[in-house]
C-alpha positions as CSV (number, residue, x, y, z in Angstrom):
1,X,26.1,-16.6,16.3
2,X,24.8,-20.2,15.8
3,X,22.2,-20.7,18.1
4,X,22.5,-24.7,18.9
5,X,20.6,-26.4,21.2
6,X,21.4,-30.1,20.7
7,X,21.9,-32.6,18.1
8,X,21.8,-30.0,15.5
9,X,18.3,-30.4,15.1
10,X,16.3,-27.3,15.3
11,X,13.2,-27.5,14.4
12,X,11.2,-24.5,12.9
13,X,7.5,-25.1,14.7
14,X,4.5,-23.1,14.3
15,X,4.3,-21.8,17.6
16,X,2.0,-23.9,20.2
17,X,-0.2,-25.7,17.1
18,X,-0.5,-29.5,17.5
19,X,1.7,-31.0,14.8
20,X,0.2,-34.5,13.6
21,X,2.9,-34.6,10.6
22,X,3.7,-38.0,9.9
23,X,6.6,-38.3,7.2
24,X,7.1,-41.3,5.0
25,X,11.2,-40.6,4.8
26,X,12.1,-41.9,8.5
27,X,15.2,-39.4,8.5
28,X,13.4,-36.9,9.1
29,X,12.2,-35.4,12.8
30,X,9.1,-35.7,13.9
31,X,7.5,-33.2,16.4
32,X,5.2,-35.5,19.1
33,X,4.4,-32.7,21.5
34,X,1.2,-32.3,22.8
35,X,0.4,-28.2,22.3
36,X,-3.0,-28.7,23.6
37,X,-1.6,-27.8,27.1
38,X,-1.0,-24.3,25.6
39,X,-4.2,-23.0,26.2
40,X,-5.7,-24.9,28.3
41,X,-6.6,-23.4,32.1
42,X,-4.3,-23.0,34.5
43,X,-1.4,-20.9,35.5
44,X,-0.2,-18.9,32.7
45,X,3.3,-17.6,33.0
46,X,4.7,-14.2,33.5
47,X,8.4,-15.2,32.3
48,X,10.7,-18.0,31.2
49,X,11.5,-19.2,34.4
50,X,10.7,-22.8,34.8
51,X,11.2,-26.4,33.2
52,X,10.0,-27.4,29.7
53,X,10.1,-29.5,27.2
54,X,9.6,-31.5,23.7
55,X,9.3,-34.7,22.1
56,X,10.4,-35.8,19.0
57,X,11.1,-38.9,17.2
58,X,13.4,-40.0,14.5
59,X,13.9,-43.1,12.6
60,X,11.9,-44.9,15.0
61,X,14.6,-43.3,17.7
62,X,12.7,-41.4,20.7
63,X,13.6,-37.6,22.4
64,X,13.0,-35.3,24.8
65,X,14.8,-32.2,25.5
66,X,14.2,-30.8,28.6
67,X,14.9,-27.1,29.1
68,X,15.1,-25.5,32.5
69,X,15.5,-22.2,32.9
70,X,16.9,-20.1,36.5
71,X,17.7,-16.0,37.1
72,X,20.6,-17.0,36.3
73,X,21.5,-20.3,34.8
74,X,20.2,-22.3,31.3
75,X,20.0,-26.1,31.7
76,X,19.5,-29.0,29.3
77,X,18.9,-32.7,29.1
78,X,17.9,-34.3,26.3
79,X,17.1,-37.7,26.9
80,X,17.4,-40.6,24.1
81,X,15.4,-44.1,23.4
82,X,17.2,-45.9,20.3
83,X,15.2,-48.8,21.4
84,X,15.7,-52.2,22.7
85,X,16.6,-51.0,25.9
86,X,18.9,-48.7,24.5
87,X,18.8,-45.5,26.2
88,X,21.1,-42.9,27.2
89,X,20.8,-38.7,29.0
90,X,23.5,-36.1,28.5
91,X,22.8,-33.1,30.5
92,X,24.8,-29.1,30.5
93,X,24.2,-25.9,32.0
94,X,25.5,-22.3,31.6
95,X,25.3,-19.1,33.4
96,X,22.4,-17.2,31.8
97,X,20.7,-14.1,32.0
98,X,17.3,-13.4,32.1
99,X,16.3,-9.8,30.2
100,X,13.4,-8.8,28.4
101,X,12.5,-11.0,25.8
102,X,15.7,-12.7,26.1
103,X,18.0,-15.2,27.5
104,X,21.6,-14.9,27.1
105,X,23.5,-17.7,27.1
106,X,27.0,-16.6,29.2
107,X,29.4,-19.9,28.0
108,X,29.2,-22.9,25.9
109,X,28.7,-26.4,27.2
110,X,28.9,-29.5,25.7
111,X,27.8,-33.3,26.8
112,X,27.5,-36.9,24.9
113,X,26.8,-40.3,26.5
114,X,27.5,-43.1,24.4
115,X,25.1,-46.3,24.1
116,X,25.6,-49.4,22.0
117,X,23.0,-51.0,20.1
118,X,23.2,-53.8,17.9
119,X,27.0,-53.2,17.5
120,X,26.5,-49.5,16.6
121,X,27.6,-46.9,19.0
122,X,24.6,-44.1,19.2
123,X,25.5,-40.8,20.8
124,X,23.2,-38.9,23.1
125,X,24.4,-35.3,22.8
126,X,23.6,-31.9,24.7
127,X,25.2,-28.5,23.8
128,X,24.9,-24.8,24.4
129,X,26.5,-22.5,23.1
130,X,26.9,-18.5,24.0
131,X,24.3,-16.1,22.7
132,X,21.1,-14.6,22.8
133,X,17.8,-16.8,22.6
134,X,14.8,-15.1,22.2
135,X,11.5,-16.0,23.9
136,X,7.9,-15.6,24.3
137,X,5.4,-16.7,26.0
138,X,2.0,-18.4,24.3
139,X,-0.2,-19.1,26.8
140,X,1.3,-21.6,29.2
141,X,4.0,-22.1,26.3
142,X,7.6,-21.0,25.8
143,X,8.8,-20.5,22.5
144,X,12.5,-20.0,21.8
145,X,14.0,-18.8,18.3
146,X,17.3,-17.5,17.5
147,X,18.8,-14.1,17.3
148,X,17.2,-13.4,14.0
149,X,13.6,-15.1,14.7
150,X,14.1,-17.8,11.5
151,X,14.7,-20.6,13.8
152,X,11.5,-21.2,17.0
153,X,11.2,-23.8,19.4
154,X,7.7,-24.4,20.8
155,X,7.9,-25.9,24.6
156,X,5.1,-27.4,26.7
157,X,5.7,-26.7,30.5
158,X,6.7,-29.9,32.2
159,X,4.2,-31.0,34.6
């Protein structure tokens, strides 16, 4: 099963590092999360329950998914700044559940909010769809990956 999370764009982090890659070609996404929370003191989790989230950036365009997770539902925003004031949220949540080293994803869910922007329509987009994420936990990180462990997502707890 495709394991989509929003936009299409799944990005394949090293799992709690702090990325500082900045890329000349402005199409490409750009990971601005802070990982240093990942080990820092505090309250390290037990489980996936909780909110969390990541920031990205793309041709000057700002994100940040935000991923909260129940016994038994799966939530996300994502939340989009094209600039100029331009900004729009699409939220969705499913029926989940919560098992060892996994969340599965019961349904699919889909949501878009529209903004326009110098005479261009920019879509803000959040999708689920059914399946199993995996998880772990790195210090007070999540990271989720696909089925097959080729795709991960490294979270910072929202705070």
């Amino acid at each position: 099963m495709k394991f989509i999370l929003s936009l299409a764009l799944l990005l394949t982090l090293a799992a709690c590092e702090v990325q500082e890659t900045k890329d000349e070609n402005k199409n490409n996404v750009v990971n601005e999360t802070d990982y240093t929370v990942c080990h820092s003191s505090g309250n390290y989790p037990s489980n996936p329950i909780g909110s969390w989230q990541i920031f990205q950036t793309q041709n000057g365009f700002h994100f940040r998914k935000i991923y909260r997770i129940t016994n038994d539902s799966f939530f996300l925003t994502h939340q989009c700044d094209f600039g100029n004031g331009a900004k729009a949220s699409a939220s969705v949540g499913v029926q989940s559940s919560v098992v060892y080293n996994g969340i599965s994803l019961l349904s699919s869910a889909k949501n878009a909010q529209s903004v326009t922007r110098d005479g261009y329509e920019l879509k803000c987009q959040a999708e689920l769809s059914p399946g199993v994420i995996k998880y772990r936990l790195e210090g007070r990180c999540l990271v989720l990956s696909d089925e097959a462990g080729s795709e991960e997502l490294a979270l910072v707890p929202v705070e």
